[in-house]
MDTraj code that builds the backbone (N, CA, C; nanometers):
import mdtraj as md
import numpy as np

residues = "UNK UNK UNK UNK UNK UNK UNK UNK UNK UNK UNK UNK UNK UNK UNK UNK UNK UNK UNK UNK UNK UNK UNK UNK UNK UNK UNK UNK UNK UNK UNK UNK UNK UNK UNK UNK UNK UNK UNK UNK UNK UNK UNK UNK UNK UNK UNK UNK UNK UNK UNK UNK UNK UNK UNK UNK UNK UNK UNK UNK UNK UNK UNK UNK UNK UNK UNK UNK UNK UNK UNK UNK UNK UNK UNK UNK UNK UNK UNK UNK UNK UNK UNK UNK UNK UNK UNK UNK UNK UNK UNK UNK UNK UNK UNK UNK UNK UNK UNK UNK UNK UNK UNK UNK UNK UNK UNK UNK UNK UNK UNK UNK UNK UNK UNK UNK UNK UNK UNK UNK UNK UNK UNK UNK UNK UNK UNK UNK UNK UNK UNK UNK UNK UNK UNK UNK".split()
xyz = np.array([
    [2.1617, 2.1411, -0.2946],
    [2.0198, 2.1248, -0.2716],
    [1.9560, 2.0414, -0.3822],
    [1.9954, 2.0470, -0.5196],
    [1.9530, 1.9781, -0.6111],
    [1.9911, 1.8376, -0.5727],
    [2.1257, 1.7944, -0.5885],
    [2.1240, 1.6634, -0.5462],
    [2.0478, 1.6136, -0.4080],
    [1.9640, 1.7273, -0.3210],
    [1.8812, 1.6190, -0.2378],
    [1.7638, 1.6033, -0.2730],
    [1.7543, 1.6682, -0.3353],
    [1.5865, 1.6297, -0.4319],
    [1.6317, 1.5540, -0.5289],
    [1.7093, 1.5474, -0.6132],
    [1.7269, 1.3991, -0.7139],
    [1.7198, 1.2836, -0.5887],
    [1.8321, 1.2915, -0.4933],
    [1.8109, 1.1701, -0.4485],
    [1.6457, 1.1813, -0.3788],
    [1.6272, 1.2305, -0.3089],
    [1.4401, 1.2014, -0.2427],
    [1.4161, 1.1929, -0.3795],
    [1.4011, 1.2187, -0.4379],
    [1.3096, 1.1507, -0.5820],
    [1.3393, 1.0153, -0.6061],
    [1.4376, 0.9734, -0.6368],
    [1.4763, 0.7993, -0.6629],
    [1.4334, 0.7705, -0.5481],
    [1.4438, 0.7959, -0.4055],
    [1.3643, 0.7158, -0.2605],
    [1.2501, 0.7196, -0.2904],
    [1.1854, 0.8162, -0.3715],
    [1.0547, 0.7968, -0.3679],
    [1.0299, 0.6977, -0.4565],
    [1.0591, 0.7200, -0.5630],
    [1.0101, 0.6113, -0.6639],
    [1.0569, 0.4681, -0.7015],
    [1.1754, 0.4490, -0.5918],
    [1.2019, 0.2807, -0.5646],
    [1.0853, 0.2856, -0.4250],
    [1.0779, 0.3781, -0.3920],
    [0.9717, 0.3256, -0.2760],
    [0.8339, 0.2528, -0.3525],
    [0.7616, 0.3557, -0.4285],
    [0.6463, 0.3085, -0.4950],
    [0.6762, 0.1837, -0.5423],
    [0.7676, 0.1754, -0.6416],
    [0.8202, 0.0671, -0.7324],
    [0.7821, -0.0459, -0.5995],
    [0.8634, -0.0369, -0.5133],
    [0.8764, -0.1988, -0.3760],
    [0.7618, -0.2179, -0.3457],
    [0.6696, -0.0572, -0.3231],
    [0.5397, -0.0969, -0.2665],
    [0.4463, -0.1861, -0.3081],
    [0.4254, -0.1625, -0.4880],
    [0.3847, -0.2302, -0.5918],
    [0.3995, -0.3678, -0.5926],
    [0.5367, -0.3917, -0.5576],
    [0.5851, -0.5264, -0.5150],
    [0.5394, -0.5657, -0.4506],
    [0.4960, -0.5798, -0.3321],
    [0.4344, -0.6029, -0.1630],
    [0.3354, -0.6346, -0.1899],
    [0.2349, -0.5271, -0.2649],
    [0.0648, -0.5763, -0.3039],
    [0.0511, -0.6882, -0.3842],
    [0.1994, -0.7070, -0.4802],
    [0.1536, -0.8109, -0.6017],
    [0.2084, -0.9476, -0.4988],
    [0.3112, -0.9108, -0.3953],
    [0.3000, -1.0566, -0.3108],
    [0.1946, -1.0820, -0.1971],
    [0.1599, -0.9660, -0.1438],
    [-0.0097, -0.9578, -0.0941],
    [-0.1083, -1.0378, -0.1713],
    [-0.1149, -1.0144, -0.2761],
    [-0.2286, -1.0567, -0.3982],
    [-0.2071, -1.2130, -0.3834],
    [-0.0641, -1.2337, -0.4315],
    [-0.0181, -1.4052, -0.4164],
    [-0.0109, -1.4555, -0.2774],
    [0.0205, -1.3998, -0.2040],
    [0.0468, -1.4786, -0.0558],
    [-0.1779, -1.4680, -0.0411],
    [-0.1972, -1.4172, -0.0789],
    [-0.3404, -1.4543, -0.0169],
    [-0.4233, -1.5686, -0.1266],
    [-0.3774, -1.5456, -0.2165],
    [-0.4233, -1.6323, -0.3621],
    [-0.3870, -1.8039, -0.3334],
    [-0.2704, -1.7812, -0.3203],
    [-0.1862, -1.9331, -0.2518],
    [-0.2826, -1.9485, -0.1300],
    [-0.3126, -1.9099, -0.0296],
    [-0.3609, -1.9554, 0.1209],
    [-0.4597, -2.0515, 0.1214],
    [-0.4636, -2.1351, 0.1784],
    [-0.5392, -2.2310, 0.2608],
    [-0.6416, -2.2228, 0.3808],
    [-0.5514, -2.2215, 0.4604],
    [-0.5604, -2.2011, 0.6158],
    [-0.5615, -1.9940, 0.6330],
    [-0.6874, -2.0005, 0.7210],
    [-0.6323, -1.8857, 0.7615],
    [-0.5640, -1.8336, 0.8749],
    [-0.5141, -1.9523, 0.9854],
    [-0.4159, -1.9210, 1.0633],
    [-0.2819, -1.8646, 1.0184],
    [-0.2348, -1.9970, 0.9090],
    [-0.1599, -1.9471, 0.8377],
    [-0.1128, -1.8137, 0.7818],
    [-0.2395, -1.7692, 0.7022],
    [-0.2338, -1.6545, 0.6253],
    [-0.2220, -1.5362, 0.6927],
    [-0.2828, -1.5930, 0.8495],
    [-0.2571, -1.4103, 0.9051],
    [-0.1135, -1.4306, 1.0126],
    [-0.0547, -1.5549, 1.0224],
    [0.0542, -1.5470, 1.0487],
    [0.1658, -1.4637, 0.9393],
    [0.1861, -1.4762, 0.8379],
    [0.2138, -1.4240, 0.7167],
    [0.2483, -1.3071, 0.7322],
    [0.0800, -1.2534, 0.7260],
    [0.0384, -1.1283, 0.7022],
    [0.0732, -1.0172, 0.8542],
    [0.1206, -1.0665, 0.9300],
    [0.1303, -0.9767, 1.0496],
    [0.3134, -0.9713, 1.0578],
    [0.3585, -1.0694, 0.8890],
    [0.4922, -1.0030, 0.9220],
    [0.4998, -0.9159, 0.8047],
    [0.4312, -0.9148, 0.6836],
    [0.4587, -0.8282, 0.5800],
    [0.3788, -0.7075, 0.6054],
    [0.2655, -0.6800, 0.7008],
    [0.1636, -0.5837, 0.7622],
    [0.2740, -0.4445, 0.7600],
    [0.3821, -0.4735, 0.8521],
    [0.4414, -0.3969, 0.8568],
    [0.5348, -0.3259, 0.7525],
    [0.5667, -0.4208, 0.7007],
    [0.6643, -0.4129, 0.5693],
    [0.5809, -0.3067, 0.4330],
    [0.4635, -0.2994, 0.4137],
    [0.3145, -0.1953, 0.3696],
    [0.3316, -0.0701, 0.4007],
    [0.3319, -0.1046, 0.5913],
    [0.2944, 0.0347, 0.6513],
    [0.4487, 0.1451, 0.6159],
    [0.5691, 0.0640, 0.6747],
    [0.6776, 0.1038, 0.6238],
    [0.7008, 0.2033, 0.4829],
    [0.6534, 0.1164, 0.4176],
    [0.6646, 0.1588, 0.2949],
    [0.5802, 0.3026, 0.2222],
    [0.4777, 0.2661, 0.2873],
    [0.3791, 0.3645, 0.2926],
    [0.4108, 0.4924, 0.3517],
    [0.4550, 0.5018, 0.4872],
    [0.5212, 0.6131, 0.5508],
    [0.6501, 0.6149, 0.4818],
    [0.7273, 0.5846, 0.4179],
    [0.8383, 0.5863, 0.3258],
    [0.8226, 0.7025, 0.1970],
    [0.7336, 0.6500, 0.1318],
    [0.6909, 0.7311, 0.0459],
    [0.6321, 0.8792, 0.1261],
    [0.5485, 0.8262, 0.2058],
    [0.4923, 0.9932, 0.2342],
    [0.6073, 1.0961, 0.2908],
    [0.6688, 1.0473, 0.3805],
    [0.7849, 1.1105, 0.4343],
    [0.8810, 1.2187, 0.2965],
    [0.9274, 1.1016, 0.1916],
    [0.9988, 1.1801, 0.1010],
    [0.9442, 1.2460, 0.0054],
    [0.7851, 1.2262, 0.0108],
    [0.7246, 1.3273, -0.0647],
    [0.7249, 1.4687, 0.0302],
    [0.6973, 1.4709, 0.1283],
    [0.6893, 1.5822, 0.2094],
    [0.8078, 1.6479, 0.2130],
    [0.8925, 1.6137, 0.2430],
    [1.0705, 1.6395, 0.2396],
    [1.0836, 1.7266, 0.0819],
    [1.0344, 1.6513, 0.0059],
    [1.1058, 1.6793, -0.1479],
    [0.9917, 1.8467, -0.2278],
    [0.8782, 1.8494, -0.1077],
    [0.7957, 1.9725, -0.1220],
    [0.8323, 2.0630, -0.0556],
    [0.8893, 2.0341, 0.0691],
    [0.9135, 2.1153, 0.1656],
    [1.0778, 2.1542, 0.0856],
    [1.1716, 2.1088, 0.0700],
    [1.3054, 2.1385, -0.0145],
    [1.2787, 2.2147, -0.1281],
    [1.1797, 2.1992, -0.2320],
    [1.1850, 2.2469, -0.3319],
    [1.0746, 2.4317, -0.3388],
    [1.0042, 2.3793, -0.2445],
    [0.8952, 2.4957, -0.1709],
    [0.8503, 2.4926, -0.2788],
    [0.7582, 2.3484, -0.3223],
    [0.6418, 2.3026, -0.4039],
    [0.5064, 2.4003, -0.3349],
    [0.4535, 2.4541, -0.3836],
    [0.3051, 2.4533, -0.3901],
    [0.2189, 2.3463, -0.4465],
    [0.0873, 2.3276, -0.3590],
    [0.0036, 2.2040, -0.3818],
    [-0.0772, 2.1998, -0.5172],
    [-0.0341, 2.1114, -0.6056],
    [-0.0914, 2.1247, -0.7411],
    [-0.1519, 1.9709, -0.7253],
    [-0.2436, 1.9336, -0.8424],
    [-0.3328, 1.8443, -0.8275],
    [-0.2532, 1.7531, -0.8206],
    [-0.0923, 1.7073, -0.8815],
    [-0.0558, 1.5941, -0.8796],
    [-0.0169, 1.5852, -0.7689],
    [-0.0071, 1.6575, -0.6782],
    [0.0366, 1.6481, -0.5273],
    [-0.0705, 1.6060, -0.4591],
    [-0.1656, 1.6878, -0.4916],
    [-0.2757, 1.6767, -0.3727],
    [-0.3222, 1.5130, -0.4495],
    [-0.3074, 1.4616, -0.5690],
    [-0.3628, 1.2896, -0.5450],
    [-0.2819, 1.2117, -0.4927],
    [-0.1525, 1.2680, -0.4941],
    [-0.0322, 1.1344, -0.4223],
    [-0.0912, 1.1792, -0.2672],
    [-0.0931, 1.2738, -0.2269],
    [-0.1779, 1.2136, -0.0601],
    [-0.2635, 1.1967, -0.0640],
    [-0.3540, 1.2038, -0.1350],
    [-0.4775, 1.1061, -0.1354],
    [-0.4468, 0.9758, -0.1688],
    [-0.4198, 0.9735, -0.2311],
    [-0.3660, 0.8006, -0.2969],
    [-0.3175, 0.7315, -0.1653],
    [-0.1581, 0.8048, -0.0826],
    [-0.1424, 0.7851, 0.0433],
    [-0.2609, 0.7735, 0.1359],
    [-0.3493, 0.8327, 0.1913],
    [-0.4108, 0.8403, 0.2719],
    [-0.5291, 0.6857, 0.2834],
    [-0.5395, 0.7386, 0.1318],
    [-0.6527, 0.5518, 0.0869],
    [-0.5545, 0.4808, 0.1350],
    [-0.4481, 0.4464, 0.0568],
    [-0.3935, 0.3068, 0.0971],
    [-0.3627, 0.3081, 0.2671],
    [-0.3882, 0.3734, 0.3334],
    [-0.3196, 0.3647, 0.4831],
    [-0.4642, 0.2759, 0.5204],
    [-0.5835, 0.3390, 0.4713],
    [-0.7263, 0.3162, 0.5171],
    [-0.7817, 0.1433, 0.4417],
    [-0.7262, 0.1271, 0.3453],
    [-0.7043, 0.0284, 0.2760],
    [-0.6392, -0.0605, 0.3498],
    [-0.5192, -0.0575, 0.3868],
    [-0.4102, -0.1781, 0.4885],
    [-0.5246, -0.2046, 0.6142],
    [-0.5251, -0.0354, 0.6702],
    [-0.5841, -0.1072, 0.8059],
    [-0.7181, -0.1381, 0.8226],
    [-0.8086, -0.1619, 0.6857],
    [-0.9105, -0.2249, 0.6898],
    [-0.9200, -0.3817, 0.6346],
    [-0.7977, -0.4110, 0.5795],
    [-0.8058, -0.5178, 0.5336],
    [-0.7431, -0.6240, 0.6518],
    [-0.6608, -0.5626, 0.7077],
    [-0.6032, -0.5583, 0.8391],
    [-0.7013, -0.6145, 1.0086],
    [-0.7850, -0.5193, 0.9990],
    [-0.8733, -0.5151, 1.0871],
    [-1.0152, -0.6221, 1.0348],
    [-1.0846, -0.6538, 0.9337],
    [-1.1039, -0.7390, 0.8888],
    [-1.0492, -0.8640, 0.9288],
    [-0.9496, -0.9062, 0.8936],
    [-0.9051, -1.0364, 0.9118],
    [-0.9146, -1.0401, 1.0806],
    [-0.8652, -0.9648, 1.1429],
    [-0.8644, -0.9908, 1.3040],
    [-0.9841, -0.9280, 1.3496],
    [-1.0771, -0.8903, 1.3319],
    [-1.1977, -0.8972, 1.3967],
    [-1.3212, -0.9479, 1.3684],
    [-1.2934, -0.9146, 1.2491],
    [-1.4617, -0.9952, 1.1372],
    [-1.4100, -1.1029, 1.0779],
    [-1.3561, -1.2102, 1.0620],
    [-1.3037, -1.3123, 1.0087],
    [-1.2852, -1.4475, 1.1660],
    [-1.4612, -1.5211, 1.1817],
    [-1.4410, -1.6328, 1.2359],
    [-1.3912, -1.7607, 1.1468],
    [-1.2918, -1.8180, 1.2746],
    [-1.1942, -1.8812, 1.1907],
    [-1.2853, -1.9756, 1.2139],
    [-1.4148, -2.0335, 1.3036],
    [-1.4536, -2.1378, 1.2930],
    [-1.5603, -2.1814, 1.2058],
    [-1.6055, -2.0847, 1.1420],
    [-1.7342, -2.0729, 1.0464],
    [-1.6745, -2.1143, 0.9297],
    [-1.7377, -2.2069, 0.8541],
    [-1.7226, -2.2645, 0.7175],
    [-1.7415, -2.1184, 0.6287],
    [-1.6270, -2.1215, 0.5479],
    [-1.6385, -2.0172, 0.4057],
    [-1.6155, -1.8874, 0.4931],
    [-1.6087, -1.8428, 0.6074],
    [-1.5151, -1.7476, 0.6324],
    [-1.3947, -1.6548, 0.6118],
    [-1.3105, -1.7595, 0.5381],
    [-1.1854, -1.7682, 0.4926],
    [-1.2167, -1.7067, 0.3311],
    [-1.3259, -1.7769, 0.2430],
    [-1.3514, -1.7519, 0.1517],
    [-1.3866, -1.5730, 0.1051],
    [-1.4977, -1.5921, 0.2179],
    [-1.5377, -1.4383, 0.2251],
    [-1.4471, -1.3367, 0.2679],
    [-1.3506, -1.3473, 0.3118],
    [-1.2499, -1.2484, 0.4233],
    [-1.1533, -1.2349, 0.2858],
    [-1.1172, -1.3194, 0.1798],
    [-1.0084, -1.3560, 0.0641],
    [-1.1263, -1.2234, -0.0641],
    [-1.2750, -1.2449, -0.0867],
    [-1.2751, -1.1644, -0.1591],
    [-1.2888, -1.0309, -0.1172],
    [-1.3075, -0.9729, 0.0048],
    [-1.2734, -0.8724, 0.0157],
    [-1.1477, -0.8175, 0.0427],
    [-1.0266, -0.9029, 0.1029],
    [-0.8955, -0.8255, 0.0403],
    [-0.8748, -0.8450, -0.0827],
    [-0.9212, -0.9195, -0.1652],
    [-0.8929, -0.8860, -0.3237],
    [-0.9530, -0.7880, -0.3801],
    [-1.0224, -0.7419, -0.3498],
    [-1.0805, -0.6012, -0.3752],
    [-1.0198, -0.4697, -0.3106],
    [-0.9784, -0.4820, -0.1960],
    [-0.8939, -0.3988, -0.1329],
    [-0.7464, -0.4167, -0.1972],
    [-0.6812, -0.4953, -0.2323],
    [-0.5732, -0.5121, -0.2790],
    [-0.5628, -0.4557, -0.4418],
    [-0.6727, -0.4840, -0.4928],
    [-0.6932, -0.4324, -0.5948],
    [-0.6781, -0.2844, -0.6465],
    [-0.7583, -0.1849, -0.5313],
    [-0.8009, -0.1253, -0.5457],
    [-0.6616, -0.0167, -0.5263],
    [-0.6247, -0.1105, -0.4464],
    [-0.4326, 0.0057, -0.3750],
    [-0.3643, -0.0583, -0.4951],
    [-0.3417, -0.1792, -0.5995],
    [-0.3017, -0.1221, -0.7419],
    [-0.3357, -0.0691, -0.8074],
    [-0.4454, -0.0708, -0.8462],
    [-0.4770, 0.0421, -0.9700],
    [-0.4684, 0.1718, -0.9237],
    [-0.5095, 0.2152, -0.7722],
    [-0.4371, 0.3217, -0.7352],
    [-0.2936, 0.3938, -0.7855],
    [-0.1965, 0.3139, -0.6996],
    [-0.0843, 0.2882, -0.7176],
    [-0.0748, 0.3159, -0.9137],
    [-0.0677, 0.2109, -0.9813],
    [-0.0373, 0.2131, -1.1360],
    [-0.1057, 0.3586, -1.1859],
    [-0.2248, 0.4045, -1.1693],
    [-0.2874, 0.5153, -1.1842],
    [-0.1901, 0.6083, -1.2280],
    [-0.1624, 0.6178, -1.0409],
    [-0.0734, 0.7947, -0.9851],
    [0.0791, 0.7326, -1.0943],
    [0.1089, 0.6287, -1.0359],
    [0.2456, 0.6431, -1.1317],
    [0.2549, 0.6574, -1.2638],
    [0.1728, 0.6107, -1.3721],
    [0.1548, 0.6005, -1.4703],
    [0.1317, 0.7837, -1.5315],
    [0.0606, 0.8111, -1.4452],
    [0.0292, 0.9411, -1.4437],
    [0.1304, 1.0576, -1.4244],
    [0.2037, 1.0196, -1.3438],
    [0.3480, 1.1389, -1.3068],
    [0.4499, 1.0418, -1.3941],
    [0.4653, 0.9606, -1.4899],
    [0.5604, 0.9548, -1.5862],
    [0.5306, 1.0133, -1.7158],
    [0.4055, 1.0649, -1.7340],
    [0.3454, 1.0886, -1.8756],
    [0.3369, 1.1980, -1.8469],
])
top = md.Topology()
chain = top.add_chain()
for i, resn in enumerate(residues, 1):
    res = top.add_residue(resn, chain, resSeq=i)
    for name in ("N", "CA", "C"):
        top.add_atom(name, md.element.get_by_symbol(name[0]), res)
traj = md.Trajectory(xyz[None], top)
């Protein structure tokens, strides 16, 4: 039983680790963009690659509470919160680009770029927060 909680623990935390990854090529794949045809061509293949990841982590956190018969202590109850933002985070930045983002309006593109940088933002320092926080 121990070795399945060591391992769900390393799934979890190469999960975070990749996720981290994703936002910082989120951050650049939108930083680089031009065009926003482009960009949400992109973005509707790494969209998933987020959500994945996201249910990745939550999954082996649940697994690794339910195995160990964790009771909910605050560092638990912020990693699903933390989870829960970033789900609300993707699919608003998400939903944004495909509904409120006319591609024919001048500076559209502009405006649609600083609000996922703020959303993107906001799921790192999240992210760095909680982790920074359960290594110390």
């Amino acid at each position: 039983m121990e070795a399945l909680y060591t391992m769900g623990l390393e799934i979890h935390t190469v999960g975070v680790i990749v996720l981290m990854g994703v936002v910082m090529f989120n951050i650049m794949m939108l930083a680089l963009s031009k065009q926003v045809i482009r960009y949400a061509k992109r973005m509707r293949i790494v969209m998933p690659i987020s959500a994945s990841l996201i249910a990745l982590i939550l999954l082996t956190g649940m697994i690794m509470m339910a195995a160990k018969h964790l009771h909910f202590t605050l560092a638990n109850d912020a990693m699903i919160v933390v989870g829960i933002v970033m789900i609300i985070l993707e699919a608003k930045r998400y939903k944004t680009l495909k509904r409120r983002t006319d591609i024919t309006q001048e500076g559209a593109f502009a405006l649609y770029k600083r609000t996922a940088f703020r959303y993107l933002g906001i799921e790192m320092v999240l992210l760095l927060s909680v982790t920074l926080w359960m290594m110390a």
